[in-house]
C-alpha positions as CSV (number, residue, x, y, z in Angstrom):
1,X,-35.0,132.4,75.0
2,X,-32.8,132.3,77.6
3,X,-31.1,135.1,79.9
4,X,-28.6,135.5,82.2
5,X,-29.1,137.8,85.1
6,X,-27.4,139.0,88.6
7,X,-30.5,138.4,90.5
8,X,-32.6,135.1,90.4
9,X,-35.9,136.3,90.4
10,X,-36.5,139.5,88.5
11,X,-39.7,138.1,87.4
12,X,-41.8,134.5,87.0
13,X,-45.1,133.9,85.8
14,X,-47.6,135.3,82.7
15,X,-46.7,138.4,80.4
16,X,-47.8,139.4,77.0
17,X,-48.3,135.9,76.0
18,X,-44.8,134.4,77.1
19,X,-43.8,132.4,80.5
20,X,-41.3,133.6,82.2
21,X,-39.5,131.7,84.8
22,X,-35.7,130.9,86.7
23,X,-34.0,127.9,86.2
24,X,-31.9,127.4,89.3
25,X,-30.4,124.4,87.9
26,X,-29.2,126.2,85.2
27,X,-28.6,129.4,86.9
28,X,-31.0,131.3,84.0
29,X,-33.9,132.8,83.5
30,X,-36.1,131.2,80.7
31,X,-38.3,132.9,78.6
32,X,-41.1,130.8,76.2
33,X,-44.4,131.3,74.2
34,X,-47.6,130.1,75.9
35,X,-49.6,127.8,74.4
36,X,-52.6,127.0,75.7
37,X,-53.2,123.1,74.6
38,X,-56.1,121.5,72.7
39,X,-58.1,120.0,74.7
40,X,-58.1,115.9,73.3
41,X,-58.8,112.5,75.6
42,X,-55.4,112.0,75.8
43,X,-54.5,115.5,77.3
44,X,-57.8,115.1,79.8
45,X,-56.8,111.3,80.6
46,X,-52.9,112.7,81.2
47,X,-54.5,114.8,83.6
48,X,-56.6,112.5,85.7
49,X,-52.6,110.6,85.5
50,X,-51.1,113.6,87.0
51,X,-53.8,114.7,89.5
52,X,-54.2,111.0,90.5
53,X,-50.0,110.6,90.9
54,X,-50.0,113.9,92.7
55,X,-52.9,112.8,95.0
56,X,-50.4,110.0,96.7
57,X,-48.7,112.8,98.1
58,X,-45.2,111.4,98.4
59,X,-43.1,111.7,101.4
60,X,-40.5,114.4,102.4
61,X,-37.9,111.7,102.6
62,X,-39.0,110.6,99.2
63,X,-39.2,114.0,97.6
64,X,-35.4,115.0,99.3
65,X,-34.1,111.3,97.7
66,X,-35.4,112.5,94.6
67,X,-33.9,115.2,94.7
68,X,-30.5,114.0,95.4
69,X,-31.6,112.0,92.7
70,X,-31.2,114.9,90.1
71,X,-28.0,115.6,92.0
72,X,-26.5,112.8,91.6
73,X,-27.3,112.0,88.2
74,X,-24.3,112.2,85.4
75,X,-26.0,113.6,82.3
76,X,-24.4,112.4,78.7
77,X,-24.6,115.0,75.7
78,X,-28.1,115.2,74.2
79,X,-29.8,113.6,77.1
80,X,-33.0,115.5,78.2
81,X,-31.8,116.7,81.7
82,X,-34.2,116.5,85.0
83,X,-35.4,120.0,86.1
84,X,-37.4,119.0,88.7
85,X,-38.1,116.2,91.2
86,X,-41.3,116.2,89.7
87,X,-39.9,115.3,86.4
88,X,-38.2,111.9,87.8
89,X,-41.3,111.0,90.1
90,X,-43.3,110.8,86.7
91,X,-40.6,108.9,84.6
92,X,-40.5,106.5,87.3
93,X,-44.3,106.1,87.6
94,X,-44.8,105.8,83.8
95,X,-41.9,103.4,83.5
96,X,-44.0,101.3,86.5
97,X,-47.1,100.8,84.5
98,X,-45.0,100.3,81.6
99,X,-43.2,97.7,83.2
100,X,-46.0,96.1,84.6
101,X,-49.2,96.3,82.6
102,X,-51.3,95.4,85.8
103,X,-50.5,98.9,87.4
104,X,-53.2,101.4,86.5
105,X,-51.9,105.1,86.8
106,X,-55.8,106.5,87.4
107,X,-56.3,104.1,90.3
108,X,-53.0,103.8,92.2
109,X,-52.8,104.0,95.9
110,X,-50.5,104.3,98.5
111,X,-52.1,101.2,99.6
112,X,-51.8,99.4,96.7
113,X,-47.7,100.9,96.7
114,X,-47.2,98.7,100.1
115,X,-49.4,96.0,100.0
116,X,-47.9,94.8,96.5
117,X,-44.7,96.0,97.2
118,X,-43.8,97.8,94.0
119,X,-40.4,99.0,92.9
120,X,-41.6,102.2,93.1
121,X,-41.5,102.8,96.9
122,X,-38.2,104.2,96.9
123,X,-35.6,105.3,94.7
124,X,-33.7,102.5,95.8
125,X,-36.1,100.1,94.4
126,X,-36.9,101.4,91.4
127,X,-33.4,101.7,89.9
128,X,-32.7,98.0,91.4
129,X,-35.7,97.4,89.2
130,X,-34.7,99.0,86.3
131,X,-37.1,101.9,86.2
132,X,-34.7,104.4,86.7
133,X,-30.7,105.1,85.6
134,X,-28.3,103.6,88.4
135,X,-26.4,106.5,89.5
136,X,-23.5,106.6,92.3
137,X,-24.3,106.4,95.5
138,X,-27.7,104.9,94.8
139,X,-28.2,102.5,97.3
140,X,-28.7,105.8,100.6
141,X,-31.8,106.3,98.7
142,X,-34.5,104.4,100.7
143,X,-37.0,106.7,101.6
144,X,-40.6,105.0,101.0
145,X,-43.1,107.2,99.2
C-alpha cells in the first residue's frame, strides 16, 4: 500500500503487524505486511554476506558517489529502481564475486580491495568494469571505498 501525505514522516517503524516507512525517492509513504523469514543456510550465509560487506565500512566519498549514483541513473519501464545507496553497494559487490569467482563475499577486506586492485573501489571502476550500468557523467565518480 502506498500513501500520499503533506508531511514526510507521520510515522516509520512496526505496527499491528505491517512496516510502515517514507520513501523520499518516491515522495510516499509505504505501507507492507511483516514477515518474519524462515530461518534456512542460505538466509544465515546472506547474512554473514551482509554483516561482512557492511563491516568494510565504506567511505563518505564513496557512499555520496553512490548516491549520485541513484541520481544519475535513467530508469527504463519495468526496471527495479534503486532506493537506497545500500541497494547499489550490494549489486555491485555481488556482481564482483560473480564476475570473479576468486572473490569471497565472507572474507573481503578493505585490504584485499587495494592490494588486488578490484573494480570495486569506486564507482568509476566498477561500471568501466562492467559491474554496474554506465550512466552520464560517470567518470566524476572516483571516490575509493
Amino acid at each position: 500500500m502506498i500513501v500520499e501525505s503533506k508531511f514526510e514522516l507521520l510515522f516509520c517503524g512496526n505496527c499491528d503487524g505491517m512496516v510502515y516507512y517514507y520513501n523520499k525517492r518516491l515522495g510516499k509513504m509505504i505501507a507492507r505486511k511483516w514477515v518474519k523469514p524462515k530461518t534456512t543456510a542460505a538466509n544465515r550465509r546472506l547474512g554473514a554476506i551482509t554483516r561482512n560487506l557492511k563491516s568494510l565500512k565504506p567511505s563518505e566519498g564513496f557512499i555520496k558517489d553512490l548516491r549520485v549514483y541513484i541520481a544519475l541513473y535513467d530508469y527504463s519501464p519495468g526496471e527495479r529502481h534503486y532506493m537506497s545507496w545500500q541497494n547499489v553497494y550490494l549489486t555491485l559487490m555481488y556482481a564482483l564475486a560473480k564476475q570473479n569467482p576468486a572473490v569471497d563475499l565472507l572474507t573481503i577486506t578493505r585490504e584485499q580491495i587495494t592490494s588486488d586492485n578490484l573494480p570495486c573501489k569506486s564507482v568509476k571502476d566498477a561500471i568501466e568494469a562492467g559491474l554496474l550500468r554506465e550512466v552520464n557523467g560517470y567518470e566524476n565518480l572516483t571516490q575509493e571505498i
